[in-house]
C-alpha atoms as one frame of an Amber mdcrd trajectory, in Angstrom:
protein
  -8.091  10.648  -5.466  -8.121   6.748  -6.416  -4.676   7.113  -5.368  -4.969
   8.050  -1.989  -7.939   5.890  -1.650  -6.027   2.797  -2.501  -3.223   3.607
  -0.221  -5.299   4.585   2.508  -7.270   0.773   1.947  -3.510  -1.030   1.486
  -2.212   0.584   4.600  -5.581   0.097   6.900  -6.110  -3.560   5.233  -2.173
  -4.367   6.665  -2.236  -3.030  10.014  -6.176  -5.028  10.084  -4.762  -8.360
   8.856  -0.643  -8.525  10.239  -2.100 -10.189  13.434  -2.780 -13.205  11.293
   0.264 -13.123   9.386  -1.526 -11.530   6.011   0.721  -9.312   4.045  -1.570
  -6.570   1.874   0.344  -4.550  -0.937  -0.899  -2.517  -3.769   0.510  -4.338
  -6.822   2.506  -2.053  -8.635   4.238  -4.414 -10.571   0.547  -4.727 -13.055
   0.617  -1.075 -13.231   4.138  -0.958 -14.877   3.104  -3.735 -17.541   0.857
  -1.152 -19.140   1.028   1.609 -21.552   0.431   4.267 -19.277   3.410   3.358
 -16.907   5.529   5.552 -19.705   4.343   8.667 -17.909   5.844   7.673 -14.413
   9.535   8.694 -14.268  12.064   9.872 -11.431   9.916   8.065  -8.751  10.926
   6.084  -5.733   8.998   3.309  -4.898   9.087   2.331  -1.214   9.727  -1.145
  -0.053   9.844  -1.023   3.663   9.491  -4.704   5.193   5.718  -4.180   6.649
   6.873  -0.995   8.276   3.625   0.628   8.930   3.988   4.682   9.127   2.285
   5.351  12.477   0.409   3.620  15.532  -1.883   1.059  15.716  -5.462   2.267
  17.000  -7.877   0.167  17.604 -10.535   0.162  15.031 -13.481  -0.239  17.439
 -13.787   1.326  21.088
């Protein structure tokens, strides 16, 4: 679940903040540094240019 939380808050976060030119990714990169990174194998790790999977909606009305 903390998973899908933090994508859900990377992906909402980037469409929120690309109007004023802020990039938001979920590092990764610390993840693999630690012990527990041995158990992640065969994975593909997409790195799409700021392509955002779906339309923008406004957040308020």
């Amino acid at each position: 679940m903390t998973k899908g939380a933090l994508n859900a808050l990377g992906r909402s976060l980037a469409n929120t903040l690309e109007d004023r030119g802020i990039t938001v990714n979920t590092d990764a990169v610390a993840f693999f540094t630690t012990p527990g990174s041995r158990w992640v194998t065969g994975q593909v790790f997409d790195v799409n240019g700021g392509l955002y999977p779906g339309p923008r909606a406004p957040l308020h009305p």
